[in-house]
FIFI-469649 format. One record per residue (C-alpha): x, y, z. Coordinates in steps of 0.5 Angstrom, whole numbers, plus 2048, in hexadecimal, padded with zeros to 3 digits. Layout:
BEGIN
<<X,Y,Z>>
...
END
This chain:
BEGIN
<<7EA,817,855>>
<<7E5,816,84F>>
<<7E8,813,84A>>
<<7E8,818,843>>
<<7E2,818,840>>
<<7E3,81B,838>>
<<7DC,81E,838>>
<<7DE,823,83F>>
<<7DF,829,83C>>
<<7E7,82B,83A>>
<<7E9,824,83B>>
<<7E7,821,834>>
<<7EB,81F,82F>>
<<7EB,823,828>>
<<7E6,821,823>>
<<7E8,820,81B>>
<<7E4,826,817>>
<<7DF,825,812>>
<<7E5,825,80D>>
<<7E9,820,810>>
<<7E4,81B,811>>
<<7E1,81C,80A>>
<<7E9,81A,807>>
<<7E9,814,80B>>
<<7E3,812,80A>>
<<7E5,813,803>>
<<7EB,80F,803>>
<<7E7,80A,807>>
<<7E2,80A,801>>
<<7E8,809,7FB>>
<<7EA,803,801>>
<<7E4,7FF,800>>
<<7E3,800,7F9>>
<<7EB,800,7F7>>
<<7EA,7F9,7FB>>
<<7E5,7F6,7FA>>
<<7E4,7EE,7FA>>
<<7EA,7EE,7FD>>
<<7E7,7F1,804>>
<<7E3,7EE,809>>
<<7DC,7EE,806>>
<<7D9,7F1,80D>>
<<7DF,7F6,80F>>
<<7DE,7F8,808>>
<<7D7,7FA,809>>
<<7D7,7FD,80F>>
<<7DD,801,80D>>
<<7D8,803,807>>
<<7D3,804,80D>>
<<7D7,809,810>>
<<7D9,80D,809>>
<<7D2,80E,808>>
<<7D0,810,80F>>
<<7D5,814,80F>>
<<7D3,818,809>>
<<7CC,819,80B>>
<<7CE,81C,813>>
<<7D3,820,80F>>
<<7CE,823,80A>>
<<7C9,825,80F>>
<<7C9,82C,811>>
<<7C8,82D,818>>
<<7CC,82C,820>>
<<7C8,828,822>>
<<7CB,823,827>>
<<7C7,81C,827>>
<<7C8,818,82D>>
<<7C5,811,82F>>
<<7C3,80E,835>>
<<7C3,807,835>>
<<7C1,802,83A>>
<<7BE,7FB,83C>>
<<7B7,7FA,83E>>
<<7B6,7FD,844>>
<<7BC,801,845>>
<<7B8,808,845>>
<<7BB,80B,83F>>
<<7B3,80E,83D>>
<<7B2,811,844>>
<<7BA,814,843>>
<<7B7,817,83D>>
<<7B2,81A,840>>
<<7B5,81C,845>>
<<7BB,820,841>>
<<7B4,823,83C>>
<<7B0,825,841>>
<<7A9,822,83E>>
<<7A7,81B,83F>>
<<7A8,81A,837>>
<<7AB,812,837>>
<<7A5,80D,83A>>
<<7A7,80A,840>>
<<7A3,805,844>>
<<7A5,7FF,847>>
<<7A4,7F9,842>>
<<7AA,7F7,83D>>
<<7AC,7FA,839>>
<<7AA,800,838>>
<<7AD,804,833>>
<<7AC,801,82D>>
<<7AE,807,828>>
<<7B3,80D,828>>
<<7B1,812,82B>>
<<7B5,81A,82A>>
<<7B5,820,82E>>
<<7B8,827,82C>>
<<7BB,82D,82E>>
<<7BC,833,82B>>
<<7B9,837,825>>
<<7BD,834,821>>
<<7B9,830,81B>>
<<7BA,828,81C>>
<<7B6,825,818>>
<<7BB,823,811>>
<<7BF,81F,817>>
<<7BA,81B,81A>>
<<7B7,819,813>>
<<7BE,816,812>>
<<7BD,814,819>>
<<7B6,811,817>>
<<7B4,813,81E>>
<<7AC,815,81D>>
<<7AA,816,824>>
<<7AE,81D,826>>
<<7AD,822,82B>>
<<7AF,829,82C>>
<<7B2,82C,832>>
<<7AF,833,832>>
<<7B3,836,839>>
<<7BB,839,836>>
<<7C0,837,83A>>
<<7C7,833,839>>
<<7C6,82E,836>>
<<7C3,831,82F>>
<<7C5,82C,829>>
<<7C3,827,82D>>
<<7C0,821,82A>>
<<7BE,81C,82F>>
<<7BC,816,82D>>
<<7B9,810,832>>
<<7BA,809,82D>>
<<7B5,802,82F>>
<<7B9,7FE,834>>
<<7BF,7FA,831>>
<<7BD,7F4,835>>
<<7B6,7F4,832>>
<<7B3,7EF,831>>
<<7B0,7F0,82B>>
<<7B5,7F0,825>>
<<7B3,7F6,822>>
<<7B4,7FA,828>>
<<7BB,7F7,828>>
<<7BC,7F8,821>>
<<7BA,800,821>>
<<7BE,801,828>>
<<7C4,7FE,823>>
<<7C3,803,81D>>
<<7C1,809,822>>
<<7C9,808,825>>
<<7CC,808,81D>>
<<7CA,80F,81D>>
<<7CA,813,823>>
<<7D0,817,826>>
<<7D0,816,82D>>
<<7CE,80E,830>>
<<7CB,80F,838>>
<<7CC,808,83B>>
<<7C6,809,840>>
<<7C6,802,845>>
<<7C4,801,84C>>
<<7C6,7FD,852>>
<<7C3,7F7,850>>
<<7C5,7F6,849>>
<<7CB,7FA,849>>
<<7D0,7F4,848>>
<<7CB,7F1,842>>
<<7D0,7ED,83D>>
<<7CB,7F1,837>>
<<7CD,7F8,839>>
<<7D4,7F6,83A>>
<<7D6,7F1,835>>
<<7D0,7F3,82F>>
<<7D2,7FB,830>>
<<7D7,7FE,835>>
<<7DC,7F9,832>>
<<7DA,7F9,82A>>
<<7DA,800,82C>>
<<7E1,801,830>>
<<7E5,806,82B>>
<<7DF,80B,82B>>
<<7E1,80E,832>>
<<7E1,815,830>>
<<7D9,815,82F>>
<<7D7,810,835>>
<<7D3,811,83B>>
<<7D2,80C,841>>
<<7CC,80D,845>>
<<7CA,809,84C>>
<<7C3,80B,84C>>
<<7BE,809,852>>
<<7C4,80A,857>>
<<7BF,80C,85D>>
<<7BD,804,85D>>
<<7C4,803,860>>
<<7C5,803,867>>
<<7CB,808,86A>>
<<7D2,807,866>>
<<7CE,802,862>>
<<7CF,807,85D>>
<<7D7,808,85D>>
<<7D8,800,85D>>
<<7D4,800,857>>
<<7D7,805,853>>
<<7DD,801,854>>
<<7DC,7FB,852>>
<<7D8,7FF,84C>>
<<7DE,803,84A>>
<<7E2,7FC,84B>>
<<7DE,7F9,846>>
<<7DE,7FF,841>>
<<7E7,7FE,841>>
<<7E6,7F6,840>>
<<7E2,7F8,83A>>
<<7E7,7FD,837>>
<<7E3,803,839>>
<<7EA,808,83B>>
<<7E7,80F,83C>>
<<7E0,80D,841>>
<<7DC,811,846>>
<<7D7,80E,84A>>
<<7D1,813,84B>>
<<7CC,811,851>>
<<7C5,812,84F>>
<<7BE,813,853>>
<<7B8,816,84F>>
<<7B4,815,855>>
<<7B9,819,85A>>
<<7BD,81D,855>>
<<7C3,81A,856>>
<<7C9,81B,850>>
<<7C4,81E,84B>>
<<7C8,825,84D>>
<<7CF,821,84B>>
<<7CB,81E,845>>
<<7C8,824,842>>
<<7CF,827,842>>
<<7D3,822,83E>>
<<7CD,823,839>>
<<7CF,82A,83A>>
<<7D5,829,839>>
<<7D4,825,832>>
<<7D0,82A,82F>>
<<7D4,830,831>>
<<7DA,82D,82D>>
<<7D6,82A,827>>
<<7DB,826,825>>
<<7D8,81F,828>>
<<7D5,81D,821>>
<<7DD,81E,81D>>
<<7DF,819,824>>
<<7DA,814,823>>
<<7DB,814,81B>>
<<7E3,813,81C>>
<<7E2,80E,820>>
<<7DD,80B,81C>>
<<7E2,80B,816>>
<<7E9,808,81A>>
<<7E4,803,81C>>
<<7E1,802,815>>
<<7E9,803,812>>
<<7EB,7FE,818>>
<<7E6,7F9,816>>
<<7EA,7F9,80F>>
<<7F1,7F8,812>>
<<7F1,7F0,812>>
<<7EF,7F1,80A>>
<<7F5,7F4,809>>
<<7FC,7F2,80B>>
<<803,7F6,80A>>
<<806,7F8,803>>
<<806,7F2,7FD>>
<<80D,7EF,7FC>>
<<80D,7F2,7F4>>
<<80F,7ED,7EF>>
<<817,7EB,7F1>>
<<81B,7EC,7EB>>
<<81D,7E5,7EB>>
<<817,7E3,7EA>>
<<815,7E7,7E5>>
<<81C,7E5,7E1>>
<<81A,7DE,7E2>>
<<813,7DF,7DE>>
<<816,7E4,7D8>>
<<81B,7DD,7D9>>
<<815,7D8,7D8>>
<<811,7DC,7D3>>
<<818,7DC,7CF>>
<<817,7D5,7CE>>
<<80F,7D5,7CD>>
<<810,7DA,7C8>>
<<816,7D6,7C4>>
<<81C,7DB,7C5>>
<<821,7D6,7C6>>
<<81F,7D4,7BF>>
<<81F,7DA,7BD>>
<<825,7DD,7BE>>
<<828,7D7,7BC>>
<<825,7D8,7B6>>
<<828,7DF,7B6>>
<<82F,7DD,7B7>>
<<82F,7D7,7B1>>
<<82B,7DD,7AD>>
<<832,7E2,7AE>>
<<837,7DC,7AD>>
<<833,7DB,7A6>>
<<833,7E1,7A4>>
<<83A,7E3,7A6>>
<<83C,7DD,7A1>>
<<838,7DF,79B>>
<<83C,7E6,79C>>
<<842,7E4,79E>>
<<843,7DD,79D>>
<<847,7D9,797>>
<<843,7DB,791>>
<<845,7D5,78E>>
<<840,7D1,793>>
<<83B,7D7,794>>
<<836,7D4,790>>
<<835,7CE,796>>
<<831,7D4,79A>>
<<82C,7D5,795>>
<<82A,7CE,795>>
<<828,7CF,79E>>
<<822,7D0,7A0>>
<<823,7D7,7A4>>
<<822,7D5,7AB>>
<<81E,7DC,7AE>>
<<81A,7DB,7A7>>
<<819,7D4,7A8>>
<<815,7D6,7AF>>
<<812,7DD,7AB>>
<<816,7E2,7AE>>
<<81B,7E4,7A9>>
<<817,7EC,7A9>>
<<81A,7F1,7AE>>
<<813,7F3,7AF>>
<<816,7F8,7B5>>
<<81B,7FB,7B0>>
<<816,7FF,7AC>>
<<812,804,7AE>>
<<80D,803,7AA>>
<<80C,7FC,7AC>>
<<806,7FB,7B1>>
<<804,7F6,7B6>>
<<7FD,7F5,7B2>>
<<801,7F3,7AC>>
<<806,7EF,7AF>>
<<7FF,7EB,7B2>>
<<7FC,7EC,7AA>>
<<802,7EA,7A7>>
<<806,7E5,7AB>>
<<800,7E3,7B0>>
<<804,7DE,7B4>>
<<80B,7DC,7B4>>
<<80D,7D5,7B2>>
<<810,7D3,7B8>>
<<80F,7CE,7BC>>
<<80A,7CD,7C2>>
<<80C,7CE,7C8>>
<<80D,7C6,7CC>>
<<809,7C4,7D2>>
<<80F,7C6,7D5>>
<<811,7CD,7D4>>
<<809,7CE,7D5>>
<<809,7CB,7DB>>
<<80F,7CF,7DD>>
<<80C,7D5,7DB>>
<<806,7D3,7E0>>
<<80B,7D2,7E5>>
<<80F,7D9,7E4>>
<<808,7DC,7E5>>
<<805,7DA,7EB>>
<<80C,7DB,7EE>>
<<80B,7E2,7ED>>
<<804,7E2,7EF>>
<<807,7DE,7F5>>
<<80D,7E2,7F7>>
<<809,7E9,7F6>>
<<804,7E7,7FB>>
<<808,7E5,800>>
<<806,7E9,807>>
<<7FF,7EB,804>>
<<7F8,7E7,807>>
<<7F5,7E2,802>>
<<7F0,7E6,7FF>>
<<7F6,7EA,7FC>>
<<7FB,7E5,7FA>>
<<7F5,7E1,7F7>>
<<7F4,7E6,7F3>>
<<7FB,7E7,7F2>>
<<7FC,7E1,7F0>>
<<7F6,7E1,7EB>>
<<7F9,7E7,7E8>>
<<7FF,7E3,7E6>>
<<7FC,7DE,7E2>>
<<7FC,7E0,7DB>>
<<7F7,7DD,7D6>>
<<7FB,7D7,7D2>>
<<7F7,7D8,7CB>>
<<7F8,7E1,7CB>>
<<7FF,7E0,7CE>>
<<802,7DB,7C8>>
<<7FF,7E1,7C3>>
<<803,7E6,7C7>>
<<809,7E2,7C7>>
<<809,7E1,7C0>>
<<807,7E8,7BE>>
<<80D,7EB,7C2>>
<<812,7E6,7BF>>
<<80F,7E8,7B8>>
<<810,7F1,7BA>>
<<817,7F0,7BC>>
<<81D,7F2,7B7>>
<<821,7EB,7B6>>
<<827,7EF,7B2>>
<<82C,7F3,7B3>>
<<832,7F7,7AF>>
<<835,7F4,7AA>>
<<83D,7F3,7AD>>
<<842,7F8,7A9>>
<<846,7F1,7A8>>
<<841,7EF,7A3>>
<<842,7F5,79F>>
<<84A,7F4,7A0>>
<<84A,7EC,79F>>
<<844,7EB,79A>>
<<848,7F0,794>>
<<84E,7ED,795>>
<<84C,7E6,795>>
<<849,7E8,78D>>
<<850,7EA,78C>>
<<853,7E4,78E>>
<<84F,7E0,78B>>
<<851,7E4,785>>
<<858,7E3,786>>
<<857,7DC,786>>
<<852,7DC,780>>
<<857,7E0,77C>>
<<85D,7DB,77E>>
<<85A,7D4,77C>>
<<857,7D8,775>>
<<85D,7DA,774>>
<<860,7D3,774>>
<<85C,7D0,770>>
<<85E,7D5,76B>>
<<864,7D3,76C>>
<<863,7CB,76B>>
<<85E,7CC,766>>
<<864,7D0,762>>
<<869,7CB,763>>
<<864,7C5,761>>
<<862,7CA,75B>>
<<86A,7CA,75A>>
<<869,7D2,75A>>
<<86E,7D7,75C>>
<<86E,7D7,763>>
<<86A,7DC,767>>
<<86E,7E1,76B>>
<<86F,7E0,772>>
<<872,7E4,778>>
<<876,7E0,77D>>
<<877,7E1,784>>
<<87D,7DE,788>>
<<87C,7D6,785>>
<<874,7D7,784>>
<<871,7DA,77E>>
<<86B,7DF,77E>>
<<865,7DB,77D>>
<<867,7D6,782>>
<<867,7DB,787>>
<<860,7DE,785>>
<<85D,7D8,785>>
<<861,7D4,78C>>
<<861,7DB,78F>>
<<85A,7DC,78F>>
<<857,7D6,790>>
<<85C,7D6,797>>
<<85A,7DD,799>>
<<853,7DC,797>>
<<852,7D6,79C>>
<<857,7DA,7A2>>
<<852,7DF,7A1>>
<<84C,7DB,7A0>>
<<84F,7D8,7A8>>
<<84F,7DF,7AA>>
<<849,7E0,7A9>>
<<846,7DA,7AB>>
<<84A,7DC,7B2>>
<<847,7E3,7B2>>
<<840,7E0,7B0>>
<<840,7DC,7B6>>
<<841,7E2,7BA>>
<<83D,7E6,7B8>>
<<837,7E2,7B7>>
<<837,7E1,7BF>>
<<837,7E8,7C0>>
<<832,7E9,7BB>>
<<82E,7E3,7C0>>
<<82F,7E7,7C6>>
<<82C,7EE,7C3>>
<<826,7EA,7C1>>
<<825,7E6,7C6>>
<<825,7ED,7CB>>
<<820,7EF,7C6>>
<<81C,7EA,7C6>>
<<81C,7E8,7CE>>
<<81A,7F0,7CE>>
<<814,7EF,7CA>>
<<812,7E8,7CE>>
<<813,7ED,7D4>>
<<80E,7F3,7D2>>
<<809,7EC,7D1>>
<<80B,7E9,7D8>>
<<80A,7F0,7DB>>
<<803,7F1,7D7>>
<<801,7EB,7D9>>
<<804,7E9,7E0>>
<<807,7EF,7E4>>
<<803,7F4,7E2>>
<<7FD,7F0,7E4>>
<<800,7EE,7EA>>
<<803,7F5,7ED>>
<<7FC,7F8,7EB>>
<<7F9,7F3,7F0>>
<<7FF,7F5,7F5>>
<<7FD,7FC,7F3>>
<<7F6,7FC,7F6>>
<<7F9,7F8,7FB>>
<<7FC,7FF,7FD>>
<<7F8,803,7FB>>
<<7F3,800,800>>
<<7F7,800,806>>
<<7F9,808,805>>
<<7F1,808,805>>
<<7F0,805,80B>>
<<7F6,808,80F>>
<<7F4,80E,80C>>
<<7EC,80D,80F>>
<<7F0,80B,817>>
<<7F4,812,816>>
END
């Protein structure tokens, strides 16, 4: 039983339409492009090769089926030509090698002229006589162990092209490594279009032939070959031509051999790229991104900061709510935030923009990050870089890990500018507004006691009448003003002392959100984003490639 041959009418597979295989072509195309120095330099070419070759088969007009008999010296391929033409159109002679350039036969009315330009074909014969096998382009290649190398190379470029391969050999050089391993090997996933022939089968003595076949066949599968059939052939006594000429029949009855060589010339191509790419990135973990917002915390001073926010509260509250008597000592302290320049809450008023926050603060007067808190950013950096590429091939996490690295003089700019956008104040507690009025009244109280006593002191040293007091139990009025509000101030001032220092570590923790937010957008912009745009042309290129295999 024959093995199963694609090109036998009714048994090849379905073949891609024009449409599928100009999207594939176009996934392919955004791939290499969207890919770019991240791939195999020569995988990357031959898949832009083929988007090209694509394109041109596809635009041109006509249903023409190109088929290509391929051979080495010697193996009879021109007379095989001949034969299936029927008109001596290749030379054939006995010195080596023979055919030096491409020769083409066609069938049919149909213009083929635009298609062998693309072929660069020149010497071209028309098949005047109809019959089955109009749309036939036949071409015979010079032989592709010649040893001319211009020969070779312009078999080789004829093969990049053609729709149809006819390996034509013979029983001497049936077995030759440069069929097997430069051709039918490199070959192997373009069944669908392949022809085996054993040609000069009447030189074999009776059952030479089968025997050769056989090991022929076996041959064909050690080279990955699947889908084979070996024709015999003999120009001189007929034999096979009948069999050969009906699968050329049969590949251009079904006018699909083109869309079968051009798939597979994209799986071959998209193939050649998988090496390039490997499976999705990790993504930036959200530890390690935690870890970065941490470092540039520290390189951009936000601990300082925020302890700056938090003795800025504690002050303020005093001056609002402290003893009035010792207020005074606040006036004389330099502010904490406005010792740094940040006592402007820019991101409070709307009027406000970034360019005249630049103008007007330029650069904040915290202190430069140490050699330590850099490094520590450098270190969060490449962790990201690190852990997003994990899995990828080295192109793609060396690019990774590039994208991760800011650069130092832009990024401690940026740092500074976010910390100077960000809101450091808060709504005035509701205690200030109960405790501060208060506060005067005792203070009052207290004012009013001790003025009240002199009076009364100064009376009695004056030897005047004595000043009318009201007593309360054994204590006399301006006694009680005067002790009771310098107690009740300073049982006050404690409380709000007390509630100063609560409020302060709240007032820390929303501005240290706010400002770990805003280092955040900085580390993003910087250093995620950068890396996840790299991952996403890492997929996207992969969607590509597995779009072109289908």
């Amino acid at each position: 039983m024959s093995p199963r041959n694609p090109l036998r009418r009714g048994d090849t597979p379905q073949a891609l339409t024009v449409d599928e295989l100009s999207a594939r072509a176009d996934a392919l195309a955004g791939a290499v492009e969207t890919g770019g120095e991240r791939l195999e330099r020569e995988a990357a070419q031959r898949a832009t090769a083929v988007v090209d070759k694509v394109r041109e088969r596809n635009s041109l007009v006509g249903g023409h089926t190109v088929v290509a008999l391929a051979g080495a010296t010697g193996s009879g391929k021109s007379s095989l030509f001949n034969a299936l033409v029927g008109a001596d159109i290749a030379r054939v002679g006995q010195r080596r090698p023979t055919t030096s350039t491409p020769t083409a036969a066609v069938w049919g009315t149909e213009p083929a002229g635009a298609l062998l330009d693309w072929l660069s074909v020149g010497t071209r014969h028309h098949v005047p006589e109809p019959g089955d096998l109009d749309g036939l382009v036949l071409v015979d290649l010079p032989d592709f162990d010649s040893r001319e190398s211009a020969h070779r190379e312009e078999a080789q470029r004829i093969l990049e092209l053609v729709d149809v391969f006819v390996w034509v050999t013979d029983p001497q050089k049936y077995a030759d490594a440069v069929l097997h391993d430069d051709y039918v090997a490199v070959l192997r996933d373009y069944g669908a279009v392949t022809i085996v022939v054993l040609n000069q089968v009447d030189r074999l003595p009776a059952g030479g032939e089968e025997q050769i076949a056989a090991d022929l066949a076996r041959l064909l599968e050690r080279d990955g070959l699947q889908q084979h059939e070996v024709i015999g052939t003999s120009t001189r006594t007929g034999v096979g031509l009948d069999a050969l000429r009906s699968r050329l029949h049969d590949a251009v009855e079904q006018s699909d051999a083109a869309r079968h060589r051009l798939g597979a010339d994209l799986r071959t191509a998209a193939g050649g790229l998988l090496d390039s790419v490997g499976e999705s990135g990790a993504g930036v973990p959200d530890r390690a991104r935690d870890e970065l917002v941490d470092a540039l915390a520290r390189s951009a001073g936000v601990p300082t900061v925020v302890d700056a926010v938090a003795r800025d509260f504690r002050m303020e509250s005093w001056a609002r709510t402290g003893w009035p008597f010792t207020r005074w000592v606040r006036a004389v302290r330099p502010a904490p935030l406005k010792r740094l320049r940040l006592d402007r809450d820019v991101a409070g008023s709307p009027d406000i923009t970034e360019q005249d926050v630049r103008a007007v603060l330029g650069r904040s007067s915290i202190p430069s990050p140490a050699p330590a808190a850099r490094a520590a950013v450098d270190l969060a950096a490449r962790r990201i870089g690190t852990s997003a590429g994990e899995g990828l091939p080295t192109r793609w996490a060396d690019a990774v890990a590039d994208a991760a690295r800011p650069a130092d003089a832009d990024l401690a700019d940026e740092l500074d500018q976010a910390v100077l956008r960000t809101s450091l104040r808060g709504r005035k507690p509701l205690w200030w507004a109960v405790l501060g009025p208060l506060q005067v009244v005792l203070a009052l109280a207290a004012l009013a006691g001790l003025v009240w006593l002199v009076v009364i002191a100064l009376a009695g040293w004056l030897q005047l009448p004595d000043v009318p007091t009201a007593d309360i139990g054994p204590f006399a009025m301006p006694f009680l003003l005067l002790v009771g509000g310098l107690l009740a101030g300073l049982l006050l001032a404690a409380i709000a002392r007390w509630l100063a220092a609560i409020g302060a570590r709240k007032r820390a923790a929303t501005v240290d959100k706010r400002l770990r937010r805003a280092i955040g957008e900085v580390g993003d912009a910087r250093v995620v984003e950068p890396v996840e745009q790299v991952l996403s042309q890492h997929d996207r290129t992969r969607a590509g490639i597995e779009r072109a295999l289908g």
